[in-house]
KEVO-749844 format. One record per residue (C-alpha): x, y, z; residue in one letter; chain. Coordinates in steps of 0.02 Angstrom, whole numbers, plus 32768, in hexadecimal, padded with zeros to 4 digits. Layout:
BEGIN
+------+-------+------+-----+-------+
! east ! north !   up ! res ! chain !
+------+-------+------+-----+-------+
!    X !     Y !    Z !   A !     A !
...
+------+-------+------+-----+-------+
//
This chain:
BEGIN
+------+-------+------+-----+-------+
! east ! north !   up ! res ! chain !
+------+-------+------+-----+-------+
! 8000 !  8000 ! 8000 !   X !     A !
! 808F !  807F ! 8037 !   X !     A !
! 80DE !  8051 ! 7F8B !   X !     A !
! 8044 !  8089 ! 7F2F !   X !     A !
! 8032 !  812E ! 7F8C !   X !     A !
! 80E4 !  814C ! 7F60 !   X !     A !
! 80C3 !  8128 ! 7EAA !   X !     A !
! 8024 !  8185 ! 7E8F !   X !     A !
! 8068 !  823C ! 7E88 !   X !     A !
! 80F2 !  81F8 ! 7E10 !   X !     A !
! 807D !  81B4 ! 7D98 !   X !     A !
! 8012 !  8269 ! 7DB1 !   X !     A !
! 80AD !  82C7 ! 7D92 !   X !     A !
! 80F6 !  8253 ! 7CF1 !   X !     A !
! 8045 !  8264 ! 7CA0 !   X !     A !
! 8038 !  832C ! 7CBE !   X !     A !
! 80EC !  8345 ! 7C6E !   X !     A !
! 80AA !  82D9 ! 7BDC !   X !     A !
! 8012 !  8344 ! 7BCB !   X !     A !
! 8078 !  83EF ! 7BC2 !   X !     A !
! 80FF !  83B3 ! 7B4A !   X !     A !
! 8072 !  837D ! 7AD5 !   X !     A !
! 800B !  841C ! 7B03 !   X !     A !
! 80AE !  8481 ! 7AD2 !   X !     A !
! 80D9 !  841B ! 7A38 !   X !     A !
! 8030 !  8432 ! 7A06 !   X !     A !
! 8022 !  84F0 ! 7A25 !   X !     A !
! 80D7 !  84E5 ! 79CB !   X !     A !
! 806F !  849A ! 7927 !   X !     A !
! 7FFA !  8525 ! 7930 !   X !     A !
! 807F !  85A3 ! 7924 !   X !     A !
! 8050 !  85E6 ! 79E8 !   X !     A !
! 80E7 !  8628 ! 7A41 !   X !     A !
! 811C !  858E ! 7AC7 !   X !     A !
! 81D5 !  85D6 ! 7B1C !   X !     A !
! 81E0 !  867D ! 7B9B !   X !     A !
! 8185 !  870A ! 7B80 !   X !     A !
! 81F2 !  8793 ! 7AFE !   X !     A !
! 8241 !  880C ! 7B6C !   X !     A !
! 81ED !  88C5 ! 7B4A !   X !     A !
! 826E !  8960 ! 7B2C !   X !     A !
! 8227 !  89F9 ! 7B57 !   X !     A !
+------+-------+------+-----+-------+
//
């Protein structure tokens, strides 16, 4: 059981980053702007 609660938010965490590099490779396709924000000069 202890083995399972230790595994849980690993499994949580390995699907999320999954999700946002597909989100980003997606938004990447669609020509979206996926690194830091440009830096403004005043």
């Amino acid at each position: 059981m202890l083995a399972f609660y230790l595994a849980a938010p690993e499994v949580e965490n390995d699907r999320r980053a999954f999700n946002v590099f597909h989100g980003m490779r997606r938004a990447k396709k669609e020509g979206l702007w996926v690194a830091t924000a440009p830096n403004r000069i005043s």
